[in-house]
N, C-alpha and C positions, 0 to 999 in steps of 0.2 A: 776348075778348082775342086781338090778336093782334099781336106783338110780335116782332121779329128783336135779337140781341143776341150779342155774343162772349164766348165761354166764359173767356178770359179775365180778361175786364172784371169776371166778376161770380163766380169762384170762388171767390175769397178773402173777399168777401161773405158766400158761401153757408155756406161754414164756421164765420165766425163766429156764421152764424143759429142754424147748426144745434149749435153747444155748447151753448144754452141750452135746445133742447129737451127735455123727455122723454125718454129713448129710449123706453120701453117702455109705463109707464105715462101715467093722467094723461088727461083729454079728447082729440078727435080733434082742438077747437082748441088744443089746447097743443105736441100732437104736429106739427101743421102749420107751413112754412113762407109766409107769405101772398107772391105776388106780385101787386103792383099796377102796370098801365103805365097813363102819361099825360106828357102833356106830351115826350115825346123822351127819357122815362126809366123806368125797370123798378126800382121798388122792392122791397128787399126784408125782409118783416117779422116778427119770430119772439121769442114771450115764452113763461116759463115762471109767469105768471101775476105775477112780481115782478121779474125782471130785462126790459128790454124790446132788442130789437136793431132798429134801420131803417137800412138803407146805399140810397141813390138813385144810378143808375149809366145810361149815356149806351146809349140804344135806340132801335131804328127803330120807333114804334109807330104802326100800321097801324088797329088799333083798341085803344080804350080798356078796361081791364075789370079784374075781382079777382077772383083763382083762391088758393085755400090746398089745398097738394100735402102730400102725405107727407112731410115734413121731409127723415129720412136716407134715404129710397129717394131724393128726388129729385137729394139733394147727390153720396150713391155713384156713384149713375147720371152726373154730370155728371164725378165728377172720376176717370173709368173715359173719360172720349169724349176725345179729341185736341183742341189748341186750334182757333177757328175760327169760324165763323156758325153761331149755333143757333136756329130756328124755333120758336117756341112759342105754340102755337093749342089755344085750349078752346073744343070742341066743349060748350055751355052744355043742348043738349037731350040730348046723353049722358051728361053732366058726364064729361066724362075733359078731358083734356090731352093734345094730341100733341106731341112733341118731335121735332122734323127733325134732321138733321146730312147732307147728301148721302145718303146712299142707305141711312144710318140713321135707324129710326122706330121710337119708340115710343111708349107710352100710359101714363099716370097716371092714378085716378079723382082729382077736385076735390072739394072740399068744398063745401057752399049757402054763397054771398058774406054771407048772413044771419048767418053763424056771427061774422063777423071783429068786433071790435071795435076801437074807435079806440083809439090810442096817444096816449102823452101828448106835449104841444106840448114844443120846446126852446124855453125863454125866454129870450129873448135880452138883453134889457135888464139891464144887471148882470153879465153874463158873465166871465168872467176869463179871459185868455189864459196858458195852464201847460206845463211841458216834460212830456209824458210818459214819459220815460227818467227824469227826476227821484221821479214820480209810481210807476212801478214801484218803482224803488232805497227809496221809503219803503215800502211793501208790502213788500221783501223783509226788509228791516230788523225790521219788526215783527210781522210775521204767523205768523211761525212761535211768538212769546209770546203768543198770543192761543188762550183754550178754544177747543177743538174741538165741544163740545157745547154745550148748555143755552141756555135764552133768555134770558140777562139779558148786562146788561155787560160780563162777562168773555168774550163770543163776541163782539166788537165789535172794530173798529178806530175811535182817534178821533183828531179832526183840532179842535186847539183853539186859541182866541187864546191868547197867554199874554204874562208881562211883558216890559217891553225890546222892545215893537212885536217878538217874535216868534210864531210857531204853534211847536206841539210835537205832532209824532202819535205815539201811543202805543198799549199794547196788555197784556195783562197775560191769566195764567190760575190764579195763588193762588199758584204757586212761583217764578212769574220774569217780568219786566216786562222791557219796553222803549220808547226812547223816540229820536226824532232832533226836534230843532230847529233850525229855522230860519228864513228871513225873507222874506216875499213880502205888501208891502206891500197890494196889490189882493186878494189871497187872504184877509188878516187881517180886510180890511173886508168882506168878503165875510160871515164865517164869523159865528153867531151867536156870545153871549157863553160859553155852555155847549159849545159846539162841536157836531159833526155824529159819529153814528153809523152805521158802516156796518158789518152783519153779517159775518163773516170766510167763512160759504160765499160770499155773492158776488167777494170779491175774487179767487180764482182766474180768474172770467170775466173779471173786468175786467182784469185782467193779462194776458190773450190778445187783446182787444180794445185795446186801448193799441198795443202794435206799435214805442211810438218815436215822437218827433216833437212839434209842440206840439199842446196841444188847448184846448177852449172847457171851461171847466167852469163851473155855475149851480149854486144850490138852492130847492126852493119846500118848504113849508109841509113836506111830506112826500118828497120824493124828491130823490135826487141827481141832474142831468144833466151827462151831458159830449158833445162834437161833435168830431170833426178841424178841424182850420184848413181844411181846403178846403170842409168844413159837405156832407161828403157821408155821413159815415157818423152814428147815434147811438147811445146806448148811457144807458139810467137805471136805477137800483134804487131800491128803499125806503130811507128814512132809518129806524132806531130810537129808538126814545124812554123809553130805560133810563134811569136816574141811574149816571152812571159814577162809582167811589168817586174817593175825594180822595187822591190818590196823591202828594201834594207831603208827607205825612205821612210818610210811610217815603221818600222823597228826603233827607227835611230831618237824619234819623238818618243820614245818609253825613256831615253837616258837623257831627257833634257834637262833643266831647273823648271823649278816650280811643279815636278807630279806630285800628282798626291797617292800618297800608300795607304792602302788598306788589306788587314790581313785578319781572314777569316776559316772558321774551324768548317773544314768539305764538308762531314757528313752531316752535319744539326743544318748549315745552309741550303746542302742537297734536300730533307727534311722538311725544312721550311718551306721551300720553294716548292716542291710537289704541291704542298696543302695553301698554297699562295695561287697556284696555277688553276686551280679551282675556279678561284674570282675573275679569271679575267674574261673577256668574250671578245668577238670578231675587231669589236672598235676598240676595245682596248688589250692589248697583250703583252703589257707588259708588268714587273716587276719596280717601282718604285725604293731606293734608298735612302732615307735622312740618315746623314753619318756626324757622329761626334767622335770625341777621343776615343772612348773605351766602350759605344756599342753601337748598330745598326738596327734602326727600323725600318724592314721591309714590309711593304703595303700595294695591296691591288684593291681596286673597286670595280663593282660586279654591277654597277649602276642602279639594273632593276631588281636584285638578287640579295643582294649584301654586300659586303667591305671585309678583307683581311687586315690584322697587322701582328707582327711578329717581330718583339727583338732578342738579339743574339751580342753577347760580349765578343768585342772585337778591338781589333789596336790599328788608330786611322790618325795619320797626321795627311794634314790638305786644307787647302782654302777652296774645298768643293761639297756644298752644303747639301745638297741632293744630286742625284744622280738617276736615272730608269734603265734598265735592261728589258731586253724579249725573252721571257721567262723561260718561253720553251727552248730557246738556241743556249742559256746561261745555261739549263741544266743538263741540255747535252752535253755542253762541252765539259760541266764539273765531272760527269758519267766516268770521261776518260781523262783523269785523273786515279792519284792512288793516295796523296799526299796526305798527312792529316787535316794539313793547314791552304790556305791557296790565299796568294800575294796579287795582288789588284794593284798596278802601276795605273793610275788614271790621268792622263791627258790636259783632260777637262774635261766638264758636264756635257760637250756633243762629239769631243774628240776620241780616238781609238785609246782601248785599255788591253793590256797585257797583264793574262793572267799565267802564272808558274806557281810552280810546288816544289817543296825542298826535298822531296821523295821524288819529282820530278825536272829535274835540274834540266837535261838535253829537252824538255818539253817547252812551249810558248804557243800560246792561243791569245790571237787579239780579237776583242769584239769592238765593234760600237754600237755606243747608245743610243738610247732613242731619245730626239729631243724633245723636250716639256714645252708642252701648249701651257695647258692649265691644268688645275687638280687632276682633272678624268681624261685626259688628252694628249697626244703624241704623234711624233712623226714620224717614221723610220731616216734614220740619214747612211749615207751613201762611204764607202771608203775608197 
């Protein structure tokens, strides 16, 4: 191979190859970045055995060939040299790599081309054309209520048809669910009836990958693909094949008889809640509510430290006299919100609550509460 190309052109490539690698462990082909030139272009290719990266970028190539380099020595090494023409010749009976820059030269060993194996095709027939700004915004929406652990459903994000010709992606971890809906006719036809699984460790990459902008997205049998609109860069993962629970069950209990409503101003509550979170400690983390008609006192005790209490004008109809949240999952979820106001459908004092915003209509986060021991006392319960 020998290939001239600008550091430019292909740094922000190189970075994204190299998220998905390894660092440390793992094969010396997992660890690797493959570059491939042909055609007037310098691929570049990089998987961790399940997320796959190819970005194809405009190169002088001189001869054709396939070299797989050390991943982050080779990215370090490039985004340490100044922009400009970079030289890149492997030497096939030394197996190294030389990299030029004017009067800069150095050496990489390569790996045997025999190592690489093929990536999977982008299918194009079927494709859907999607905003990726959109596609982030539902990631960030959801992802933070999705397990962190374990292999079933609850570590998943899921992207599903739903009625009223909408999708709803959702996400859930036993104590707090989330869900946005909305409508994208071509995506809905897209999407099988069960909808698609995608593990929550991949979505971090694919959200650094994304960048903004629209993109191509497909699915086959097993994997998800997505492309840029200009079809230079790609990007797939696995699809899972969990049974995701039926979560319209505990939806359906926010539209029952007998919730109770309370509706509260976001940001003086977000406010409150910071300098409430203060008070709590290991044994105690939560947030406390006495609700009346027209205001809430929220209260933590610090046991050996001190006691908060804070109230706020609110408008609460309910036969639920107090109530406790986990202060720190409450103020995550207000974080993503925009609403002025946020509407508290409550259950009951140990049942799931559904909170929405009139600025965020297609939005819904349910949590639940914690149940009351005694004054200083709690238990987490389960959904």
């Amino acid at each position: 191979m020998l290939v001239t190309v600008y550091k430019e052109e292909i740094i922000d490539g190189l970075q994204k190859a190299a998220n998905i690698i390894p660092q440390r462990t793992g094969a010396a082909y997992l660890r690797s970045i493959w570059l491939r030139a042909a055609s007037s272009r310098l691929e570049i290719l990089s998987t961790d055995s399940n997320i796959e990266f190819r970005g194809s970028y405009a190169a002088g190539v001189q001869q054709e060939g396939l070299a797989g380099v050390p991943g982050r020595h080779f990215v370090e090494l490039l985004k340490r040299l100044p922009s400009g023409e970079l030289t890149l010749r492997v030497d096939e009976t030394a197996s190294v790599m030389h990299i030029d820059q004017g009067r800069r030269k150095y050496k990489l060993a390569v790996n045997d081309a025999t190592w690489f194996q093929q990536f999977a095709e982008f299918p194009d027939t079927g494709a859907v054309l999607w905003s990726g700004d959109f596609l982030q915004e539902l990631i960030d929406r959801i992802a933070y209520c999705i397990g962190d652990e374990g292999a079933d459903a609850l570590s998943c994000f899921l992207l599903k048809p739903a009625p009223e010709e909408r999708i709803e992606a959702s996400g859930m971890n036993g104590h707090q669910f989330a869900m946005y809906s909305f409508t994208n006719e071509d995506l809905r036809a897209l999407l099988p009836e069960d909808g698609i699984l995608i593990q929550k460790k991949y979505l971090n990459e694919l959200k650094k990958w994304l960048g903004g902008g629209e993109i191509y997205l497909n699915t086959g049998e097993k994997r998800l693909f997505l492309r840029d609109e200009a079809g230079r860069e790609f990007f797939s993962m696995p699809l899972s094949s969990y049974q995701y629970p039926d979560y319209t069950v505990f939806i359906s209990r926010l539209k029952e008889s007998g919730i109770s409503r309370l509706t509260l101003p976001r940001e003086e509550t977000q406010n409150a809640l910071q300098r409430i979170a203060l008070f709590n400690t290991e044994s105690n983390m939560c947030a406390y509510f006495d609700l009346s008609a027209h205001e809430v006192v929220m209260t933590a005790q610090g046991q050996d430290f001190g006691s908060a209490s804070e109230t706020l004008d609110a408008s609460y109809e309910g036969g639920i006299g107090k109530i406790a949240f986990p202060t720190g999952n409450l103020l995550n979820i207000i974080d993503h919100y925009t609403s002025r106001e946020l509407n508290l459908s409550m259950t009951g004092s140990e049942g799931p609550c559904g909170i929405r915003g009139d600025e965020d209509k297609d939005y819904l986060v349910i949590l639940m509460p914690m149940k009351i021991v005694d004054e200083v006392g709690y238990s987490e319960e389960q959904a």
